[in-house]
KOLMARVO-771819 format. One line per field, with one value per residue: residue number from 1; residue in three letters; z, y, x of N, C-alpha, C in turn. Coordinates in steps of 0.02 Angstrom, whole numbers. Atoms other than C-alpha are relative to their C-alpha. Example, Ala and Ser with C-alpha at 12.3 -4.5 7.8 and 13.67 -1.06 7.14 Angstrom:
BEGIN
n <- [1 / 2]
res <- [Ala / Ser]
n.w <- [0 / -3]
n.v <- [-59 / -59]
n.u <- [45 / -42]
ca.w <- [390 / 357]
ca.v <- [-225 / -53]
ca.u <- [615 / 684]
c.w <- [0 / 37]
c.v <- [60 / 55]
c.u <- [45 / -39]
This chain:
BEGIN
n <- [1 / 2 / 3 / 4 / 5 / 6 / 7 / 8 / 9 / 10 / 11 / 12 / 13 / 14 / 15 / 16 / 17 / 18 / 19 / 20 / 21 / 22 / 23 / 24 / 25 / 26 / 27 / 28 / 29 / 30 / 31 / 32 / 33 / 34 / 35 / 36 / 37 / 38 / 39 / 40 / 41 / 42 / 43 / 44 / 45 / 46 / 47 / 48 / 49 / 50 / 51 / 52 / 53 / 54 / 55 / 56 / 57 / 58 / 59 / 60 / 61 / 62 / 63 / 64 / 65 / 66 / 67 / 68 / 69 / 70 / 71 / 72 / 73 / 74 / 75 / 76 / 77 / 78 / 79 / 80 / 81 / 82 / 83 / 84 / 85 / 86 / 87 / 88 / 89 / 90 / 91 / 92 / 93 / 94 / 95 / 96 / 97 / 98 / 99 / 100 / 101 / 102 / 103]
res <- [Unk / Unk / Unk / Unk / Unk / Unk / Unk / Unk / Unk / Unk / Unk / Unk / Unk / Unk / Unk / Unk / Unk / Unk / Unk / Unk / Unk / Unk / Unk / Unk / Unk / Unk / Unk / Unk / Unk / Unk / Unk / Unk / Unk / Unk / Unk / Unk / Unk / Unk / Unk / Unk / Unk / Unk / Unk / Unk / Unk / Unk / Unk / Unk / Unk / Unk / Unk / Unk / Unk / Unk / Unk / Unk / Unk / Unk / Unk / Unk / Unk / Unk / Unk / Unk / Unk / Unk / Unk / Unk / Unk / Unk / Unk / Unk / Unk / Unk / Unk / Unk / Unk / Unk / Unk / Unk / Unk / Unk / Unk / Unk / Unk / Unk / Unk / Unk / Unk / Unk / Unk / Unk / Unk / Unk / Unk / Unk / Unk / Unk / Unk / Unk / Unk / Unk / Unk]
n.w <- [-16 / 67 / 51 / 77 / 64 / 79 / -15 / -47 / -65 / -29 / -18 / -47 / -69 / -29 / -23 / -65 / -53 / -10 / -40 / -27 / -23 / -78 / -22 / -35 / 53 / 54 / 4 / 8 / 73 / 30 / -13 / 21 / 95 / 10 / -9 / 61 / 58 / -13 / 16 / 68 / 46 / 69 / 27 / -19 / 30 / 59 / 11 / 3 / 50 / 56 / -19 / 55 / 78 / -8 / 24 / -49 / 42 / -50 / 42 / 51 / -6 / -34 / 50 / 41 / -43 / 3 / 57 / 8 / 63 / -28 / 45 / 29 / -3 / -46 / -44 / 3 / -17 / -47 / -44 / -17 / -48 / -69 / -9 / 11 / -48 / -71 / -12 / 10 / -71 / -37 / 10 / -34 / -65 / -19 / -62 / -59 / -53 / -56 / 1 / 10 / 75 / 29 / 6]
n.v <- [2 / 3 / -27 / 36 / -2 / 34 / 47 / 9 / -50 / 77 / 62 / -35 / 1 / 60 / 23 / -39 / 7 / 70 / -10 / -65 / -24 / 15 / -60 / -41 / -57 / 3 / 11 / -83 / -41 / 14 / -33 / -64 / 10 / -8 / -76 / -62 / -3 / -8 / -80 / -11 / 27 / -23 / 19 / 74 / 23 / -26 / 39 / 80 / 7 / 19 / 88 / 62 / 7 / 17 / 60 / 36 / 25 / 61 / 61 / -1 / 33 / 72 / 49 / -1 / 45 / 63 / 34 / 2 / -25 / -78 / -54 / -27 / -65 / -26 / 20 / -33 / -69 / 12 / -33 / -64 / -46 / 17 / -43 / -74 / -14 / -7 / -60 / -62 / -9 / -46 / -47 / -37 / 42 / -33 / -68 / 13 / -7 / 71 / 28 / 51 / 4 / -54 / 31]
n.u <- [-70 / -35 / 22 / -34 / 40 / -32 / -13 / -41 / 26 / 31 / -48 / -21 / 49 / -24 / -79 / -8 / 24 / -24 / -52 / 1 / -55 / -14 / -50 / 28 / -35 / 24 / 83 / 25 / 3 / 41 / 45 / -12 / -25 / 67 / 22 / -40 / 54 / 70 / 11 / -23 / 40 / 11 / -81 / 21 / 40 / -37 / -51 / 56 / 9 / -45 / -26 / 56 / -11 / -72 / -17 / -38 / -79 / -25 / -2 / -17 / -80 / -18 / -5 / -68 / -75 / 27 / -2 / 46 / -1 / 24 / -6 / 76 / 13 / 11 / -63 / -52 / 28 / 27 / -46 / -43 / 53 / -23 / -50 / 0 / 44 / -19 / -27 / 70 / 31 / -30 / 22 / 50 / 1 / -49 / 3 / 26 / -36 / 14 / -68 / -9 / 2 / -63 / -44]
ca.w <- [-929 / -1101 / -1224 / -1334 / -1498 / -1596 / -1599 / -1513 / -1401 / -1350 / -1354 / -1224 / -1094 / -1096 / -1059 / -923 / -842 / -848 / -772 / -679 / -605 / -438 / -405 / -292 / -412 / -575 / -515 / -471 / -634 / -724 / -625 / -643 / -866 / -829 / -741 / -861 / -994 / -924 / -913 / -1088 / -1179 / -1351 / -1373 / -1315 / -1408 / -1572 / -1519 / -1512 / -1680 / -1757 / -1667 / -1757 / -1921 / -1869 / -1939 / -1834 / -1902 / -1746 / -1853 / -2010 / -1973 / -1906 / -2054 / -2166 / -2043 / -2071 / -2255 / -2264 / -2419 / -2359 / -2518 / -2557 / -2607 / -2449 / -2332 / -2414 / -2392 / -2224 / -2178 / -2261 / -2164 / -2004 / -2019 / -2086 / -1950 / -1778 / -1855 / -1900 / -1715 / -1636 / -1703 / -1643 / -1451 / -1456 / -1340 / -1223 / -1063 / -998 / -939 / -952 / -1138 / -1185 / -1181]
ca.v <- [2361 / 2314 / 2447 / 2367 / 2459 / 2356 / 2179 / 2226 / 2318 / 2155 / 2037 / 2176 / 2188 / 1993 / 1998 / 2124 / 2027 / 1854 / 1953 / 2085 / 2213 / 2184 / 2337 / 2472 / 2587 / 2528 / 2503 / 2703 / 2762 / 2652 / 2728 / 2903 / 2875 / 2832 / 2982 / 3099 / 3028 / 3020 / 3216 / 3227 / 3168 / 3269 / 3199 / 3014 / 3015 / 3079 / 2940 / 2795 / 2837 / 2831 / 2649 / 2591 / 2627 / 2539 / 2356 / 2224 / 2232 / 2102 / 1977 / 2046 / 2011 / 1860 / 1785 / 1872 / 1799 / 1635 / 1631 / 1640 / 1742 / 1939 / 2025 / 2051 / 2212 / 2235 / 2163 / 2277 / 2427 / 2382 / 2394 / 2548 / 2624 / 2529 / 2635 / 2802 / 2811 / 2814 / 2964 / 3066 / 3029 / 3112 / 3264 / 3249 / 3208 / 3344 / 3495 / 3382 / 3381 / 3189 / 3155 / 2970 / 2984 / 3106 / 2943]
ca.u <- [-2345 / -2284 / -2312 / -2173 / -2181 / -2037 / -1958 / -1805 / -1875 / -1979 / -1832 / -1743 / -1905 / -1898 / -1705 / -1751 / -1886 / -1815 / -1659 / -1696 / -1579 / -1487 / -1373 / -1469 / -1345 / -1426 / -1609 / -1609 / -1531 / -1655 / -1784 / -1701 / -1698 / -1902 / -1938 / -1841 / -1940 / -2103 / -2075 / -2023 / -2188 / -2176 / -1973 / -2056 / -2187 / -2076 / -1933 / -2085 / -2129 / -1976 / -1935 / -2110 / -2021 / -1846 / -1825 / -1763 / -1587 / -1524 / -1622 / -1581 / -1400 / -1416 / -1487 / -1341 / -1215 / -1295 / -1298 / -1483 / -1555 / -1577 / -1553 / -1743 / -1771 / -1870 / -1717 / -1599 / -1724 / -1758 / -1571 / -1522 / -1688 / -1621 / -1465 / -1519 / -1653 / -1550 / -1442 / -1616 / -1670 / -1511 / -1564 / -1718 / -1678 / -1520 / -1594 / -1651 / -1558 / -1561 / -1388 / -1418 / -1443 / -1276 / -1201]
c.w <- [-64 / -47 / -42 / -79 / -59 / 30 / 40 / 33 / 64 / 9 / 67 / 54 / 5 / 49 / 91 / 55 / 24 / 58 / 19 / 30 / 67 / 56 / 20 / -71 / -73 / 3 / 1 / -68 / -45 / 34 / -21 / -95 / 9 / 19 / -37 / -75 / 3 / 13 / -65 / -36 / -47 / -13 / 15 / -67 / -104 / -10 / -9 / -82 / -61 / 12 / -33 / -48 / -14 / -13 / 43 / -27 / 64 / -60 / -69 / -8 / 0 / -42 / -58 / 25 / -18 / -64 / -34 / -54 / 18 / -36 / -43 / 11 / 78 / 54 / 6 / 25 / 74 / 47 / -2 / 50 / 62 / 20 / 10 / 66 / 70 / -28 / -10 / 69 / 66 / -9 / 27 / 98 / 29 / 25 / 67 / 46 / 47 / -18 / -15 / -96 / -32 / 16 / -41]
c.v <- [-8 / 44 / 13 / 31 / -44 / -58 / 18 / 29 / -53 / -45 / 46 / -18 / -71 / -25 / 19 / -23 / -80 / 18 / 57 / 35 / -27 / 65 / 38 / 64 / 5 / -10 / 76 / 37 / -32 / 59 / 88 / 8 / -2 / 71 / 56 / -7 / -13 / 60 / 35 / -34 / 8 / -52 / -67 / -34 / 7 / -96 / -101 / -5 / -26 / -86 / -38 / -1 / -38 / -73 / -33 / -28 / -41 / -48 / -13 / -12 / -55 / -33 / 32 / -41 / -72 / -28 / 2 / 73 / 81 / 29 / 7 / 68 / 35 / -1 / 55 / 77 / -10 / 26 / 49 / 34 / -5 / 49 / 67 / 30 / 27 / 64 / 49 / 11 / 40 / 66 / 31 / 11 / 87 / 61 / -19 / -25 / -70 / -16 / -95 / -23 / 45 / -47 / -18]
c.u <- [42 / -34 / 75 / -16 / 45 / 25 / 58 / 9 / -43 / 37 / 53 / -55 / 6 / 55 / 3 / -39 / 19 / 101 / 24 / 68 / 14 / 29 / -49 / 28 / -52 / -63 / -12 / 9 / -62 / -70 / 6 / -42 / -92 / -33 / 7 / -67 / -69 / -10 / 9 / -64 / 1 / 71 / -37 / -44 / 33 / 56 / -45 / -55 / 36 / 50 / -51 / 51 / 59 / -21 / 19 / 71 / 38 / -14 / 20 / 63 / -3 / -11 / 45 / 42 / -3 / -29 / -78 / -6 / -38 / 4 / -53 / 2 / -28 / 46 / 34 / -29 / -6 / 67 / 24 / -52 / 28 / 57 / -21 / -52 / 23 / 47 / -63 / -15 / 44 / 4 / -61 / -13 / 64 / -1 / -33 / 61 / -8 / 70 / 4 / 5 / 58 / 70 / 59]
């Protein structure tokens, strides 16, 4: 049931099972968004590669915000990657036809 590949991807499924949905409305689109992409394996398996390589910039903020010492070379690499990454991946996602994602 958890095949979690990044940290805030794991601090989300927590959020989701400690507080699941309620709405009939929002349990089907969820279900819809699974189906879509359980027919989409090549674009899945492309967008679950490029979430391994994504940083957990939540926490990497949080300890800027908080004064804590993030400007290690790896930190700073970590966030420009965190950035440059999610515009590479809308390129790769942009002939696929899942209205829930043309958000």
């Amino acid at each position: 049931m958890n095949t979690v590949v990044c940290v805030p991807g794991r601090r989300l499924f927590r959020q989701w099972l400690c507080a699941p949905l309620c709405s009939p409305a929002a349990i089907n689109d969820r279900l819809d968004a699974v189906e879509d992409l359980m027919g989409c394996q090549d674009v899945t398996t492309e967008v679950t590669d490029m979430l391994k390589k994504l940083p957990d910039l939540e926490r990497l903020l949080s300890r800027y915000c908080h004064g804590y010492r993030v400007a290690l070379p790896s930190s700073g690499t970590a966030m420009v990657t965190g950035v440059a990454l999610p515009s590479s991946g809308n390129a790769m996602v942009t002939g696929v036809a899942l209205p829930w994602l043309q958000a």
